[in-house]
C-alpha positions in Angstrom: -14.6 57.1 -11.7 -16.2 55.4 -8.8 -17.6 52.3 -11.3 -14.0 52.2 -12.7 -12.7 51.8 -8.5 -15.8 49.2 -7.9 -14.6 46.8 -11.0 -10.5 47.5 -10.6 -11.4 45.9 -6.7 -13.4 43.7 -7.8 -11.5 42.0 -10.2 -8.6 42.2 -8.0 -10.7 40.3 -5.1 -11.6 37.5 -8.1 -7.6 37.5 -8.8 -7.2 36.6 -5.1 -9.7 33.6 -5.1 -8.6 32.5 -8.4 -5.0 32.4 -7.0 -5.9 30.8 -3.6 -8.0 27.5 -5.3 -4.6 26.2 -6.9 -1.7 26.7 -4.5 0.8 24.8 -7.0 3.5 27.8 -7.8 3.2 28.8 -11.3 6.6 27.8 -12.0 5.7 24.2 -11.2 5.6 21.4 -14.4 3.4 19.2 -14.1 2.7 16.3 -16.6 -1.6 16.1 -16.9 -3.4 13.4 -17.7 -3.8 12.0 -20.9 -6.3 9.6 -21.1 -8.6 10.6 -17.6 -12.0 10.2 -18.9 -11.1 7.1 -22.1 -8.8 5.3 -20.4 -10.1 5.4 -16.7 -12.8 7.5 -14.9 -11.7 11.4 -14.6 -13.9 11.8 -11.5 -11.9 11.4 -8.3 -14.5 9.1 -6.2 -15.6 7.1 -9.6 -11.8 6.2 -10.1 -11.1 5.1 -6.6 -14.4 2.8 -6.3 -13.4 1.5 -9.6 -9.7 0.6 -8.1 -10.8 -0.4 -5.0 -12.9 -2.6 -6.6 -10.8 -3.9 -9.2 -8.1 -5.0 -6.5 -10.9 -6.8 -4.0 -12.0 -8.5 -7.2 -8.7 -10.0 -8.0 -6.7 -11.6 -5.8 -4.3 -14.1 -6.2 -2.6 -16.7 -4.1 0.7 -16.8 -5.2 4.1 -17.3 -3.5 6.7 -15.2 -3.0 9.2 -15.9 -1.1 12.0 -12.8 -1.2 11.0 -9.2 -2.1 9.4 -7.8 -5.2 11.6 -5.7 -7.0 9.3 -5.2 -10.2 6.2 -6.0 -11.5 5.3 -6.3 -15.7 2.2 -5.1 -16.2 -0.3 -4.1 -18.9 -1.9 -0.7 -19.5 -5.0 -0.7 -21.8 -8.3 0.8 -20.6 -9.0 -0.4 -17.0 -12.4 -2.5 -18.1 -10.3 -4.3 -20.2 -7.0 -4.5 -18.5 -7.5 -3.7 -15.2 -8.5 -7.0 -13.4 -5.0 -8.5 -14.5 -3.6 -5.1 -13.8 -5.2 -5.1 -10.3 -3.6 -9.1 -10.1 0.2 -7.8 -9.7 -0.8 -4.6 -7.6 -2.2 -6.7 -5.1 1.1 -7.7 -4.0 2.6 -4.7 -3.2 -0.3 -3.8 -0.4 1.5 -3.2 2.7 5.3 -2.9 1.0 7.6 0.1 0.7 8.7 2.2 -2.1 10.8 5.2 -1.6 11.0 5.5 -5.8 8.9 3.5 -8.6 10.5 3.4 -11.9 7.7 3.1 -14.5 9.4 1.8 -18.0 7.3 1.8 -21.1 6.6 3.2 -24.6 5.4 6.1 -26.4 2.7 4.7 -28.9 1.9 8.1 -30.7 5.8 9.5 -30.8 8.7 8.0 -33.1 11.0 8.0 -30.2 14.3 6.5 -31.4 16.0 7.1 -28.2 15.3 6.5 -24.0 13.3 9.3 -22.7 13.1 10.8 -19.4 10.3 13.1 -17.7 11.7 15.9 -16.5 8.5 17.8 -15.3 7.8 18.2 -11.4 4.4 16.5 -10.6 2.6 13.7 -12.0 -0.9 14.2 -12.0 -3.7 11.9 -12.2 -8.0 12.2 -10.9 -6.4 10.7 -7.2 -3.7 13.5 -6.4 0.3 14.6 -7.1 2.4 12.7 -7.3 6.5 14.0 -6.6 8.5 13.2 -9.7 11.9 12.1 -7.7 14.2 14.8 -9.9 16.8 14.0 -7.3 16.9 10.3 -8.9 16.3 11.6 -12.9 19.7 13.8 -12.1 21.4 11.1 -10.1 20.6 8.8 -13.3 21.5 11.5 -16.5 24.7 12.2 -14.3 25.6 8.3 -15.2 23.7 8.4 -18.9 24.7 11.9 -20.4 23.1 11.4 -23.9 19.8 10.4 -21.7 17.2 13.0 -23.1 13.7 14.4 -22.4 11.6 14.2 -25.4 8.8 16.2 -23.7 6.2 15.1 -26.9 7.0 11.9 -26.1 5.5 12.2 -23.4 2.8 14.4 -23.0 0.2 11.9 -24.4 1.4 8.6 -23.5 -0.7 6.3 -21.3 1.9 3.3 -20.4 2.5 4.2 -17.1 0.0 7.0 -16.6 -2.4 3.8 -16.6 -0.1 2.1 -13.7 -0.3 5.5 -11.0 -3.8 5.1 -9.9 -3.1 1.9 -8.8 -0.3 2.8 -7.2 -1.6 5.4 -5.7 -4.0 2.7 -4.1 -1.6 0.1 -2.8 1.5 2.4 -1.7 1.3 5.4 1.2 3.8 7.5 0.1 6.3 7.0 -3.0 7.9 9.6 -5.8 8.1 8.5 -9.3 10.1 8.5 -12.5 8.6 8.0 -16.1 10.9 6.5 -18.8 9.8 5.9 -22.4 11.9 3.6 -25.0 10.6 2.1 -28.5 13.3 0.6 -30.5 15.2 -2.6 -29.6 19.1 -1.8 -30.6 22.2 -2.1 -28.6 22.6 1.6 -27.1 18.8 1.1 -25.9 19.1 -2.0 -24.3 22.3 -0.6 -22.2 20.8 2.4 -21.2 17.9 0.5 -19.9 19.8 -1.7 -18.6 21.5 0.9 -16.7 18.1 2.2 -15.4 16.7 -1.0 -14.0 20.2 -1.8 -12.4 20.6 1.8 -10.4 17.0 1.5 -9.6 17.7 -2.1 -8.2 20.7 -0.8 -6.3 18.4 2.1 -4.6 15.5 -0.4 -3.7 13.4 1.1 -6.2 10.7 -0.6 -7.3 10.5 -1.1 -11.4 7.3 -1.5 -13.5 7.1 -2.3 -16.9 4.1 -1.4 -18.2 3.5 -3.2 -21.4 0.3 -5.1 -23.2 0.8 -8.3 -25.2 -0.1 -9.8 -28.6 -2.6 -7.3 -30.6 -6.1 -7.9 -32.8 -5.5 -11.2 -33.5 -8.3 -14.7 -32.9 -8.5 -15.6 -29.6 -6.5 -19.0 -30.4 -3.5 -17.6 -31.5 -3.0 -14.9 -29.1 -3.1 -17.1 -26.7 -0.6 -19.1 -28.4 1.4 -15.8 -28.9 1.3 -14.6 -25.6 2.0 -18.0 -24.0 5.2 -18.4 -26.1 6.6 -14.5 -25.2 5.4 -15.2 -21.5 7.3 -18.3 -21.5 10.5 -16.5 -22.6 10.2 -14.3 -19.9 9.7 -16.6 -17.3 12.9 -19.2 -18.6 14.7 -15.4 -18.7 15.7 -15.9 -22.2 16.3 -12.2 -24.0 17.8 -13.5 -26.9 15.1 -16.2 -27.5 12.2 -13.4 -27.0 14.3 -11.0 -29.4 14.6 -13.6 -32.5 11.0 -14.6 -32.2 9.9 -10.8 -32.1 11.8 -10.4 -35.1 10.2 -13.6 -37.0 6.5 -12.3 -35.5 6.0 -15.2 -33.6 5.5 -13.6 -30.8 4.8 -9.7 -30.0 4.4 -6.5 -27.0 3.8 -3.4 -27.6 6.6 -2.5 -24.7 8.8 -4.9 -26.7 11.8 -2.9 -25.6 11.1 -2.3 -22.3 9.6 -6.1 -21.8 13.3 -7.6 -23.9 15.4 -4.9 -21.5 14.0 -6.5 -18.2 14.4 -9.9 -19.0 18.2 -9.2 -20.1 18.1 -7.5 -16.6 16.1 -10.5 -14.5 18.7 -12.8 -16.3 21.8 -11.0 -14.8 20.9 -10.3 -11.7 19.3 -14.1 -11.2 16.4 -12.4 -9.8 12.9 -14.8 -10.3 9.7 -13.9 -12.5 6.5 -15.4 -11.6 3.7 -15.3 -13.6 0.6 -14.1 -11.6 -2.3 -13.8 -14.1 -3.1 -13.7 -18.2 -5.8 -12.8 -20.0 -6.6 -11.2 -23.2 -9.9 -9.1 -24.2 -11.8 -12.1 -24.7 -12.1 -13.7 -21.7 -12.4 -9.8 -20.2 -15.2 -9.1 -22.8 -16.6 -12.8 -23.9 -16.2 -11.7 -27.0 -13.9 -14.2 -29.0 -14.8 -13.9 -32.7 -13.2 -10.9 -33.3 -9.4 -10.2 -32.7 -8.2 -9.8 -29.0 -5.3 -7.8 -27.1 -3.0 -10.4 -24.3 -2.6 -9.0 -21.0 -0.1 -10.7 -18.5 1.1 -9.9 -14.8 4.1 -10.7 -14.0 5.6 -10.1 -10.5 9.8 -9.9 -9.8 11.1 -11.4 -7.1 14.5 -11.2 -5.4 15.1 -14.3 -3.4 17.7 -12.5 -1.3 16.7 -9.8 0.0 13.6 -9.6 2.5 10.5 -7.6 1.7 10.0 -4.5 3.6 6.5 -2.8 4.0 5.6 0.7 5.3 6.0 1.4 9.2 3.4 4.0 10.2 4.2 7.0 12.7 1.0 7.4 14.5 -2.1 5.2 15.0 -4.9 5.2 12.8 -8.0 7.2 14.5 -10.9 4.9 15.2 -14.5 7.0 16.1 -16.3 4.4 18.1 -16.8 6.2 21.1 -17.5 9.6 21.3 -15.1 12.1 24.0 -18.2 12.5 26.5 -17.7 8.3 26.2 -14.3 8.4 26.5 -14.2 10.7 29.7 -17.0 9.0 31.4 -14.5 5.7 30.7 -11.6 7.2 32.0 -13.6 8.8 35.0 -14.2 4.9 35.9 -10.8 3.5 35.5 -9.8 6.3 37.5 -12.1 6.3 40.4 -11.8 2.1 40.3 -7.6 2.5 40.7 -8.2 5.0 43.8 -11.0 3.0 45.2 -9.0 -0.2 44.7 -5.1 1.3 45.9 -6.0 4.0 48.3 -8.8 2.4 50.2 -8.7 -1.5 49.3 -12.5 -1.3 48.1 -14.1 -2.3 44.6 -15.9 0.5 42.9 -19.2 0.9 41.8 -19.9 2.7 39.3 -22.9 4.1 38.6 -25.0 2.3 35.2 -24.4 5.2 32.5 -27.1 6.5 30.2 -25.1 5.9 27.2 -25.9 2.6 25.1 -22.8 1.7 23.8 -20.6 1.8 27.8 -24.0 -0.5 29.0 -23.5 -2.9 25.9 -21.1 -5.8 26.4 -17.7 -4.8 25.4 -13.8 -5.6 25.0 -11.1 -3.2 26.0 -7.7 -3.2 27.8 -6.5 -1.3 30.4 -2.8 -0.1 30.7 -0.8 1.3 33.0 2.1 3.4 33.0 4.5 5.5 35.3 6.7 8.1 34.2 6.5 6.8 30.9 7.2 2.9 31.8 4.9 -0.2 31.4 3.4 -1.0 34.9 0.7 -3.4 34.0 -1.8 -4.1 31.4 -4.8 -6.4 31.4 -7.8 -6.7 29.0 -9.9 -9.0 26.7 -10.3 -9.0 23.8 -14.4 -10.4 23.2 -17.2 -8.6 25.3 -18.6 -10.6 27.8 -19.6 -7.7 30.2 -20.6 -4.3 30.1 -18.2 -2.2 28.8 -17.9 0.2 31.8 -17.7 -2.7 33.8 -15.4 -4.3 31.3 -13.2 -0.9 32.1 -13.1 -1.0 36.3 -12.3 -5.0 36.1 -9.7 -4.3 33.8 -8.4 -1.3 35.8 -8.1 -3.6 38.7 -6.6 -6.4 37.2 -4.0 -4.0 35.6 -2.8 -2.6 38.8 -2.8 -5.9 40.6 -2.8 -8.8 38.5 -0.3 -8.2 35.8 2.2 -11.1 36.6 4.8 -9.3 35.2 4.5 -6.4 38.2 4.0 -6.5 41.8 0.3 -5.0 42.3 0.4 -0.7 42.2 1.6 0.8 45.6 -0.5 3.6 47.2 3.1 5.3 47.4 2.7 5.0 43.5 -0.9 6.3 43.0 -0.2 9.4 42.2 2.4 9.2 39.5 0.0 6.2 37.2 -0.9 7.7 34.1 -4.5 5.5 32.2 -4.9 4.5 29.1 -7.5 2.6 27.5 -8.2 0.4 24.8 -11.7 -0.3 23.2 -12.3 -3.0 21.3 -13.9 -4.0 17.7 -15.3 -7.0 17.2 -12.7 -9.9 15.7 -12.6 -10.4 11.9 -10.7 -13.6 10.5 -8.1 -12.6 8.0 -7.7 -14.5 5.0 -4.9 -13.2 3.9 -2.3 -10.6 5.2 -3.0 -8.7 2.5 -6.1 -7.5 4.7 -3.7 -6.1 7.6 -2.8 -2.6 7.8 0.1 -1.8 10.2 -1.2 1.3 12.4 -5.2 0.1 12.1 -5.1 -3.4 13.1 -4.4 -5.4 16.2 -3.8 -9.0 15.9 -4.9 -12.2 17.5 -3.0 -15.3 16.3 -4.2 -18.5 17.4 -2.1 -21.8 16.7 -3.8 -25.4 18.7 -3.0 -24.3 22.4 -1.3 -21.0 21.6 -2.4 -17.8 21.3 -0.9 -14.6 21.3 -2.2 -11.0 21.2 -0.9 -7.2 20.3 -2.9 -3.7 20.7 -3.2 -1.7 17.0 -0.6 0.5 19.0 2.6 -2.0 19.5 4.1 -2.5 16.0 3.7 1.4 15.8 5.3 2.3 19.4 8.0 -0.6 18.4 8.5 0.4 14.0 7.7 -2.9 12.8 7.2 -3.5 9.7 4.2 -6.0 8.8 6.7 -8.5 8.8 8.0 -8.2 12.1 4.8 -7.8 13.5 3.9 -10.9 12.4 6.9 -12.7 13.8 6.9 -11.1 16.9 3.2 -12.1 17.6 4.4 -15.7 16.8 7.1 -15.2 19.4 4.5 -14.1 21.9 2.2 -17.0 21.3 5.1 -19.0 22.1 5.6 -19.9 18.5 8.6 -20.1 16.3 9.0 -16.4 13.7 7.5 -17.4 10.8 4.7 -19.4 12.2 1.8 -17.6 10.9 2.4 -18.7 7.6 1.3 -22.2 8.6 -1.8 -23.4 7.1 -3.4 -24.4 10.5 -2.5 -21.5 12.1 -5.3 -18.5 12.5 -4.9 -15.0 12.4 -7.7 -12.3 13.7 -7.4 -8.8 13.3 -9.2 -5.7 15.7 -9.4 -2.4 15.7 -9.1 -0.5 19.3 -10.1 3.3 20.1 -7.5 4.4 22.4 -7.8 6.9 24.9 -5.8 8.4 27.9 -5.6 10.5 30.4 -4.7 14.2 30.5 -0.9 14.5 31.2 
């Protein structure tokens, strides 16, 4: 009897772990992955390296002026697909989603109708992602005959190969999976229908589908040129006759005619951002090829909004004995300097880094208000030196203030401001609202923001952007000028005890 207690607890202790390393409830749907481990790595740290390297590999200077409603884009195996994949996705770094609506095809189901997933997560080697069931009932509440075709679904990789990569470039978004094959007149007004509600509710729309299929490399090219070309003149009708001659060909024909139709009513602009086909991926152009284009939709109207971060990104420079000893300076420095009209002294620390030269600023506040803050941002002094000039100049030289009052002393809170050093950015792609403080240089005219402002202020990357032109004494919109520079920083930033 006492064997049969042992093993009834035992197996009810396993039951308990078991249950505890998954804490998705039971009742939870969730569509897996179909092609981890063919299609794309199924290891976590393999598939972001591969990503991440797939999207610093292949960027594009392109244009847009407006904000990217949509994006075309192909979904074969990610060594064959995924540079001109990675193309598109590299302009939606920084920009915010609340909802993408993936449109494709099911290659191993006759689907005759449009198909909606109707499970709860989406699942792929990165994480969850939300299926936004509030938007699939919003949408079947308009479409009625919409239906989920669950095997449809279940091993279909047209958009499963676009969520990794938006799980790279977007911080937070829900998603909804559509499916359509045939071309005929219900099918194109029910996706119709889709893209326009998802337009209306500043989704963004991807159509996930690959080009001409196994032929020579000469004519796919020709081929893919001709249906890119239709796109791009936003001619449905011309794309849908030579589809039916075989002049041209998609896989995603449906999907690919259904956005044009919709690009073509709504005036909206497609720009083509790259091509390729398996050839030029491979080298190998003897045998037949698959096309791959990129294509990137732009609404010249509307201006393009990118995700405002609510807390600044933790930088570990300096560790909290470092940080204490700093404050301990600035702090000692103001009471020296206020209290007793004296410049401080502090002791040389033992730590490297405070005795290497170093940037930081110094601010100033009381009872929550701005009352001075000065700083640099290049090291041209010992950093704990760096901190009690900085400290001074903050409570005295800050034109903006009269210098700090001893009646004041007590009631002016410290924060500071370490410094990394400046990197030149290339391309704004390479700024990241919440990480990055900015130095924007232009002839004469400079202007500079701590990492913390466009978080304190919710700016977008945008306004950031515009509002350190204003600072630098420049017109919004200056920073896209070719001779103006743009440096970006990092800063550790540190107060006092409240």
């Amino acid at each position: 009897m006492k064997n049969y207690v042992v093993l009834f607890l035992s197996l009810f202790f396993m039951s308990l772990i078991a249950c505890g390393s998954d804490t998705t409830p039971q009742t939870t749907k969730i569509r897996y992955p179909a092609v981890s481990g063919l299609w794309y790595p199924s290891d976590k740290q393999q598939l972001e390296s591969l990503v991440a390297k797939l999207l610093n590999q292949n960027k594009v200077d392109v244009k847009i002026e407006g904000k990217i409603i949509g994006l075309i884009s192909p979904h074969a195996g990610f060594s064959y697909s995924g540079g001109v994949a990675a193309c598109g996705y590299n302009l939606l770094k920084n920009k915010k989603y609340k909802t993408v609506v993936g449109v494709g095809l099911s290659h191993r189901y006759p689907l005759n109708d449009v198909s909606i997933l109707e499970e709860d997560i989406y699942r792929t080697p990165l994480g969850d992602v939300l299926i936004d069931k509030d938007w699939v009932k919003k949408i079947k509440t308009k479409l009625p005959s919409l239906k989920y075709v669950k095997d449809a679904h279940i091993k279909e990789h047209s958009i499963e190969a676009q969520v990794p990569f938006l799980q790279a470039v977007l911080s937070d978004f829900k998603l909804v999976e559509v499916l359509v094959n045939r071309i005929t007149d219900e099918n194109m007004k029910t996706i119709n229908t889709i893209f326009e509600e998802a337009y209306k509710d500043n989704c963004l729309i991807i159509v996930s589908t690959d080009l001409s299929h196994y032929h020579p490399y000469v004519t796919a090219c020709e081929k893919d040129s001709e249906t890119i070309k239709f796109v791009l003149n936003k001619d449905f009708n011309g794309l849908i006759e030579s589809m039916q001659k075989g002049y041209t060909e998609a896989c995603g024909s449906a999907a690919l005619v259904g956005i044009t139709m919709f690009i073509n009513k709504f005036k909206l602009k497609p720009t083509l951002v790259e091509y390729k086909n398996s050839g030029d991926v491979t080298g190998d152009f003897d045998r037949g090829v698959v096309g791959y284009a990129s294509i990137v939709l732009i609404d010249e109207t509307k201006k393009e909004e990118t995700a405002i971060p609510s807390e600044l990104e933790e930088i570990n420079y300096l560790t909290e004995e470092e940080e204490r000893i700093l404050l301990g300076i600035a702090r000692e420095t103001l009471r020296q300097w206020v209290l007793e009209d004296k410049k401080y002294n502090p002791p040389l620390p033992s730590e490297e880094k405070l005795k290497s030269d170093g940037a930081c600023f110094v601010t100033l506040t009381r009872d929550g208000q701005l009352r001075g803050c000065i700083g640099h941002i290049i090291g041209r002094e010992p950093l704990y030196l760096s901190v009690r000039d900085n400290a001074i100049a903050a409570s005295s030289e800050d034109y903006r203030f009269p210098p700090v009052s001893k009646s004041e002393y007590d009631n002016i809170h410290i924060e500071i401001s370490v410094m990394t050093p400046l990197q030149k950015v290339s391309s704004i792609d390479e700024i990241k609202v919440g990480r990055d403080g900015l130095v924007l240089r232009k002839g004469r005219n400079q202007g500079v923001f701590l990492p913390q402002v466009p978080v304190d202020w919710k700016w977008d990357l945008y306004t950031y952007l515009d509002q350190l032109c204003r600072k630098a004494g420049l017109p919004a919109g200056e920073w896209k000028s070719k001779d103006t520079e743009i440096y970006k920083f990092q800063a550790q930033v540190f107060e006092e005890d409240h």
